[in-house]
C-alpha positions in Angstrom: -25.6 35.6 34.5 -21.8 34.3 34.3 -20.8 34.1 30.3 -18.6 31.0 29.0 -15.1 32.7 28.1 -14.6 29.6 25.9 -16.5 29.0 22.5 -19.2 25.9 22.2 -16.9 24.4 20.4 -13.7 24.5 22.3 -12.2 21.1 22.6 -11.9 21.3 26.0 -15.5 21.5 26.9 -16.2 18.6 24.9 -17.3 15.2 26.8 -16.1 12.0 25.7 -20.0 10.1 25.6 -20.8 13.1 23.1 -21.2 12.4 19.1 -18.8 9.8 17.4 -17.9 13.0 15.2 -16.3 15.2 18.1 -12.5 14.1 19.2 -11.4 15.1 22.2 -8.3 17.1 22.9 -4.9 15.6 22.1 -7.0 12.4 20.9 -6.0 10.6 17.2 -8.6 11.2 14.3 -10.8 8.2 13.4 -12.1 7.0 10.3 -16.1 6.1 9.4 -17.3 2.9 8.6 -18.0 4.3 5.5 -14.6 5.3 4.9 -12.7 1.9 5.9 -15.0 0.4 3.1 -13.5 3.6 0.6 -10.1 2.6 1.9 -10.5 -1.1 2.0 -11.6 -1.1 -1.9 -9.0 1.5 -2.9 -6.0 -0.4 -1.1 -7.5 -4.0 -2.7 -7.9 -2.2 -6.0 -4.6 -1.0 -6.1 -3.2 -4.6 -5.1 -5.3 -6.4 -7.7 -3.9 -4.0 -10.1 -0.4 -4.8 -8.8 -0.9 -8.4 -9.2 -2.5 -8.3 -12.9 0.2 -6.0 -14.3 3.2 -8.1 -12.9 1.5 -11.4 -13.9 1.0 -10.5 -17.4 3.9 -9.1 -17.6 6.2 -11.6 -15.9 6.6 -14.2 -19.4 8.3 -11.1 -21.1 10.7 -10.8 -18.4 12.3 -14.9 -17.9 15.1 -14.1 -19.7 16.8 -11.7 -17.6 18.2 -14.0 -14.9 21.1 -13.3 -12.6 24.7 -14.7 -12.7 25.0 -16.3 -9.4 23.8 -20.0 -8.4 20.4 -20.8 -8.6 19.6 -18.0 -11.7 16.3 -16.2 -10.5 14.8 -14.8 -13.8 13.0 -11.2 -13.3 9.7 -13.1 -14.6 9.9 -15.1 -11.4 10.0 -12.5 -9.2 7.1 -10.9 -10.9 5.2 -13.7 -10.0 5.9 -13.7 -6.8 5.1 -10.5 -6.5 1.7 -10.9 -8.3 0.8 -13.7 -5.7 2.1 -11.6 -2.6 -0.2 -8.7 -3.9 -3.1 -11.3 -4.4 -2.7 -12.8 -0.9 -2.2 -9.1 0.7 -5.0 -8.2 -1.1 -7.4 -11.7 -0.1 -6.4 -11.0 3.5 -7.4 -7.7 4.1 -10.9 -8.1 2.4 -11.4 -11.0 4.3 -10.0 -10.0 7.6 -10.0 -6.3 8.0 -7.4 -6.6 10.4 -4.6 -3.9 11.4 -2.5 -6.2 10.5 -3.4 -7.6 7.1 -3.4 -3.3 6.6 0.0 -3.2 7.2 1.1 -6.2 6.0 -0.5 -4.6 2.8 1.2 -1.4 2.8 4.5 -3.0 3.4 3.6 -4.9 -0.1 2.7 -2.0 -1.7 5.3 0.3 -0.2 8.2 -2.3 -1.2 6.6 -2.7 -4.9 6.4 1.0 -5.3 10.6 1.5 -4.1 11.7 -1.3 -5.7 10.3 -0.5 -9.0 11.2 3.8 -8.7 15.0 2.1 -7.7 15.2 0.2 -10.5 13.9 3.0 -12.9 16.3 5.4 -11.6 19.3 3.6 -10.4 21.8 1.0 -11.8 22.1 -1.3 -9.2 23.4 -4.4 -11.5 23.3 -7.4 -10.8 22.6 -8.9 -7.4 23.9 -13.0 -7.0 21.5 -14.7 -8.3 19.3 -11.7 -8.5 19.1 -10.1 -12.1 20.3 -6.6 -12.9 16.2 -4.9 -13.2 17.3 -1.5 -14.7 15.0 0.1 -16.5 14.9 3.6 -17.1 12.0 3.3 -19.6 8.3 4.2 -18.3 5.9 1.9 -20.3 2.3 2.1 -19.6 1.9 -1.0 -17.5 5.2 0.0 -15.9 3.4 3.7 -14.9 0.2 2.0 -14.1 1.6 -0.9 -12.0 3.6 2.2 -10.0 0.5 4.1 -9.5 -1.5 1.5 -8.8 1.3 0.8 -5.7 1.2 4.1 -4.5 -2.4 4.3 -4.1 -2.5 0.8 -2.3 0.1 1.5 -0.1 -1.4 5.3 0.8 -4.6 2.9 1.5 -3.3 0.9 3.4 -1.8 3.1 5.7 -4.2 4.8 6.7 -6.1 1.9 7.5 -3.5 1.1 9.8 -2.8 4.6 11.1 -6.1 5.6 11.9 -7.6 3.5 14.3 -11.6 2.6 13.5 -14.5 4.3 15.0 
């Protein structure tokens, strides 16, 4: 009787037709159907936060407009952020693509930067872009940033790790 020098559960004895649970060596981890649902809800959950806080908020911020020709108020941009989020958001519940994953995380990503820039740097004013400093953390502000983060850690993994 010859004995295995290499443990049951060595990767390199493992088969590829063997259970959906076992990777094989040097191979990418995958993700359930169960958890692209978990990830799918958290990312669209964070985005529909997103889009909430930075509608509600964006009639408090028309006044701060930039200098240059046209004037874009920060309440504008809000809104286009709020309707960006929305249609990141629509699109990856309804499509469950790679793409509408990324296209959400680049969303949430560039929601999350632009509003830690403006908290912690002076930028000024940008043409017709308004100067957006604000060093102050509010609690939509702090919501609307956490929300971000979570969406846009959702949605990369969704993009990352490729489906079972």
């Amino acid at each position: 009787m010859t004995s295995n020098p290499r443990p049951a559960g060595d990767p390199d004895t493992r088969r590829s037709g063997g259970s959906p649970d076992v990777m094989e060596k040097g191979s990418l981890p995958t993700r359930s159907r169960t958890a692209n649902r978990v990830l799918t809800l958290i990312t669209a959950a964070g985005l529909a936060v997103d889009a909430y806080v930075h509608w509600h908020l964006a009639a408090q911020f028309d006044s701060l407009v930039g200098t240059g020709s046209p004037q874009i108020s920060q309440g504008q941009l809000f809104r286009v952020e709020a309707v960006i989020a929305l249609v990141a958001m629509v699109l990856l519940l309804a499509t469950r693509h790679r793409l509408a994953a990324l296209f959400a995380f680049l969303v949430a990503a560039g929601g999350v930067s632009v509003v830690l820039l403006y908290g912690y740097v002076d930028v000024g004013s940008l043409g017709p872009l308004p100067d957006m400093y604000d060093p102050s953390w509010y609690a939509e502000k702090t919501v609307s940033a956490l929300a971000e983060g979570v969406a846009a850690v959702g949605a990369l993994a969704l993009f990352l790790l490729p489906e079972r």
